[in-house]
N, C-alpha and C positions, 0 to 999 in steps of 0.2 A: 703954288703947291708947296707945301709943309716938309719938312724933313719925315713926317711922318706918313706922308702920301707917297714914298718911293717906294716901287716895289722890290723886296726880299730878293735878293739873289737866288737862283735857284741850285741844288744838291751839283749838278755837272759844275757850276759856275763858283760852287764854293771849294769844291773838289780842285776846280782850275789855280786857284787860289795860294792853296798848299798841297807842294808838291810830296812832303813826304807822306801826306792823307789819300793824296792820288794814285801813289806806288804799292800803299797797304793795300788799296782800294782793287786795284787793280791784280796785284795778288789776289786777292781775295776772291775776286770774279773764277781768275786763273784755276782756283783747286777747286773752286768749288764747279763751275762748267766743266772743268776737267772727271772731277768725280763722278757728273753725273752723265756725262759720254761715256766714261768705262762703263758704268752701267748700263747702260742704254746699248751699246755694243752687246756684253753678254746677255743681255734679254734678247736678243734680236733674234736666235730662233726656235725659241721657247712663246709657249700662246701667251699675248698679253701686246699690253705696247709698248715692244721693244724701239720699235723706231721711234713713235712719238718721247721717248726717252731720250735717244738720240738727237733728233731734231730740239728739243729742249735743251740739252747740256752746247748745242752746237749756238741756239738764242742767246741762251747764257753767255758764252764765250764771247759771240760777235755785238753782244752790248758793249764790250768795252776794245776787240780787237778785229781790224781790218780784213787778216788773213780767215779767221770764226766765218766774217760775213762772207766773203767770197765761195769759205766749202760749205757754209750753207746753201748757198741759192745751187752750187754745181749738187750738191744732195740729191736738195729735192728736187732739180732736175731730173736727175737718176733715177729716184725714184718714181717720181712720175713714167717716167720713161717704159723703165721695169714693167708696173703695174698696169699700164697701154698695151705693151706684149702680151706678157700674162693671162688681159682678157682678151686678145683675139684668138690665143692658142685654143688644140680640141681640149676632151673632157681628158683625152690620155695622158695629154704633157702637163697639164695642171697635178692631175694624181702622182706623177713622176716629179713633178716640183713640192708635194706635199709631202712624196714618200722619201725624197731624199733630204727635207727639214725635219722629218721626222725620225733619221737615222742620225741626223748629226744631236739633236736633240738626245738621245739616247745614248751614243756615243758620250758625252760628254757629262750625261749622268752617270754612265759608266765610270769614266776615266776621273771624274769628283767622288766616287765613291758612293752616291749617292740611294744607287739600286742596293748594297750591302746595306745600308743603313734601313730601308725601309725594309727587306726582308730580315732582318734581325728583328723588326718591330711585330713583324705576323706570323714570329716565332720558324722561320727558314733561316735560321744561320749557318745551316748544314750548308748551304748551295754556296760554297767558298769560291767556286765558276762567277758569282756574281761580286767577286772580291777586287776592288780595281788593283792594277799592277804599280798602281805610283801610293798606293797606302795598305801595302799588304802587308 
Protein backbone atom coordinates (compact mmCIF):
# COMPACT_ATOMS: atom_id res chain seq x y z
CA UNK A 1 0.00 0.00 0.00
CA UNK A 2 1.35 3.39 -1.28
CA UNK A 3 1.64 6.57 0.70
CA UNK A 4 -1.08 7.45 -1.53
CA UNK A 5 -3.56 4.70 -0.50
CA UNK A 6 -3.85 5.91 3.23
CA UNK A 7 -6.76 7.23 4.09
CA UNK A 8 -7.35 11.23 4.83
CA UNK A 9 -7.86 11.95 8.28
CA UNK A 10 -11.10 12.91 8.86
CA UNK A 11 -12.50 16.76 10.07
CA UNK A 12 -12.95 15.33 14.13
CA UNK A 13 -9.35 13.87 13.69
CA UNK A 14 -7.87 16.85 12.15
CA UNK A 15 -9.77 19.05 14.69
CA UNK A 16 -7.91 16.40 17.29
CA UNK A 17 -4.84 17.44 15.92
CA UNK A 18 -4.77 21.20 16.65
CA UNK A 19 -5.89 22.24 19.51
CA UNK A 20 -6.35 25.92 19.07
CA UNK A 21 -8.78 24.91 15.73
CA UNK A 22 -10.52 22.73 18.20
CA UNK A 23 -11.38 25.56 20.87
CA UNK A 24 -12.47 28.08 17.86
CA UNK A 25 -14.30 25.15 16.76
CA UNK A 26 -15.79 24.44 19.66
CA UNK A 27 -16.77 28.04 20.26
CA UNK A 28 -18.17 28.29 17.34
CA UNK A 29 -20.64 25.31 17.96
CA UNK A 30 -21.11 27.08 21.45
CA UNK A 31 -22.81 30.58 19.83
CA UNK A 32 -23.97 29.28 17.32
CA UNK A 33 -26.26 26.09 19.22
CA UNK A 34 -26.60 28.80 21.72
CA UNK A 35 -28.38 31.22 19.33
CA UNK A 36 -30.35 28.95 17.90
CA UNK A 37 -31.83 27.52 21.60
CA UNK A 38 -32.64 31.17 22.33
CA UNK A 39 -34.65 31.14 19.48
CA UNK A 40 -36.18 28.20 19.58
CA UNK A 41 -37.21 29.00 23.40
CA UNK A 42 -38.87 32.25 22.15
CA UNK A 43 -40.80 30.49 19.39
CA UNK A 44 -42.02 27.95 21.69
CA UNK A 45 -45.35 29.41 22.12
CA UNK A 46 -46.02 31.08 19.02
CA UNK A 47 -47.49 28.65 15.90
CA UNK A 48 -44.54 27.34 14.07
CA UNK A 49 -41.78 25.06 15.29
CA UNK A 50 -40.69 26.31 18.07
CA UNK A 51 -39.48 23.14 19.65
CA UNK A 52 -38.04 21.56 16.63
CA UNK A 53 -36.02 24.92 16.96
CA UNK A 54 -35.04 24.04 20.17
CA UNK A 55 -34.34 20.41 19.74
CA UNK A 56 -32.00 21.82 16.89
CA UNK A 57 -29.94 24.43 18.70
CA UNK A 58 -29.86 21.47 21.66
CA UNK A 59 -28.31 18.85 18.32
CA UNK A 60 -26.17 21.57 17.62
CA UNK A 61 -24.74 22.03 21.06
CA UNK A 62 -24.42 18.14 21.90
CA UNK A 63 -22.40 17.70 18.51
CA UNK A 64 -19.63 18.89 20.31
CA UNK A 65 -20.67 18.88 24.38
CA UNK A 66 -21.65 16.02 26.80
CA UNK A 67 -23.89 18.12 29.00
CA UNK A 68 -26.04 19.38 25.17
CA UNK A 69 -26.46 15.49 24.90
CA UNK A 70 -27.77 14.56 28.13
CA UNK A 71 -30.52 17.64 28.20
CA UNK A 72 -31.32 16.59 24.88
CA UNK A 73 -32.35 12.95 25.38
CA UNK A 74 -34.06 14.40 29.27
CA UNK A 75 -35.93 17.01 26.37
CA UNK A 76 -37.35 14.88 24.34
CA UNK A 77 -38.28 12.80 27.01
CA UNK A 78 -40.30 15.64 28.35
CA UNK A 79 -41.67 16.16 25.55
CA UNK A 80 -42.75 13.10 24.54
CA UNK A 81 -43.98 12.72 27.82
CA UNK A 82 -46.16 16.09 27.74
CA UNK A 83 -47.54 15.08 24.40
CA UNK A 84 -48.78 11.33 25.81
CA UNK A 85 -50.73 13.39 28.52
CA UNK A 86 -51.96 15.90 26.33
CA UNK A 87 -53.58 13.22 23.99
CA UNK A 88 -55.29 11.35 26.74
CA UNK A 89 -56.72 14.63 28.25
CA UNK A 90 -60.80 15.57 27.21
CA UNK A 91 -61.63 18.24 24.51
CA UNK A 92 -61.84 20.72 27.76
CA UNK A 93 -58.38 20.57 29.06
CA UNK A 94 -56.70 20.69 25.60
CA UNK A 95 -58.87 24.00 24.81
CA UNK A 96 -57.62 25.24 28.29
CA UNK A 97 -54.09 24.25 27.26
CA UNK A 98 -54.66 26.20 23.93
CA UNK A 99 -56.31 28.99 25.59
CA UNK A 100 -53.65 29.53 27.95
CA UNK A 101 -50.63 29.40 24.95
CA UNK A 102 -52.78 31.57 23.54
CA UNK A 103 -52.69 34.26 26.35
CA UNK A 104 -49.26 34.03 26.92
CA UNK A 105 -48.82 34.45 23.07
CA UNK A 106 -50.53 37.77 23.27
CA UNK A 107 -49.08 38.73 26.40
CA UNK A 108 -45.82 38.96 25.06
CA UNK A 109 -46.92 40.60 21.78
CA UNK A 110 -48.31 42.86 24.22
CA UNK A 111 -45.36 43.41 26.40
CA UNK A 112 -42.78 43.65 22.74
CA UNK A 113 -45.04 46.17 21.61
CA UNK A 114 -45.99 44.47 18.94
CA UNK A 115 -50.04 44.95 19.00
CA UNK A 116 -49.08 49.01 18.87
CA UNK A 117 -47.16 48.44 15.92
CA UNK A 118 -49.58 46.52 13.87
CA UNK A 119 -52.50 48.85 14.90
CA UNK A 120 -50.51 51.91 13.81
CA UNK A 121 -50.30 50.16 10.57
CA UNK A 122 -54.51 49.83 9.97
CA UNK A 123 -54.35 53.39 10.89
CA UNK A 124 -55.64 52.74 15.09
CA UNK A 125 -52.96 54.60 16.72
CA UNK A 126 -55.60 56.15 18.80
CA UNK A 127 -55.92 52.80 20.82
CA UNK A 128 -52.60 53.97 23.14
CA UNK A 129 -54.40 50.90 25.66
CA UNK A 130 -52.63 48.76 22.98
CA UNK A 131 -49.22 50.85 23.94
CA UNK A 132 -46.95 48.25 25.90
CA UNK A 133 -45.76 49.76 29.24
CA UNK A 134 -41.90 48.83 28.65
CA UNK A 135 -41.94 51.15 25.30
CA UNK A 136 -44.35 53.86 25.93
Amino acid sequence: MSSDDEPTPGFRARLQERPTLRRAYRIGVAVVGGLVLIAGIIAIPYPGPGWLIVFGGLAILASEFDWARRVLHYARGKYDAWTDWLDRQSLLVRVAVLAATGLIVMATLYLLNALYLVAGWVGLERWTWLQSPLFG
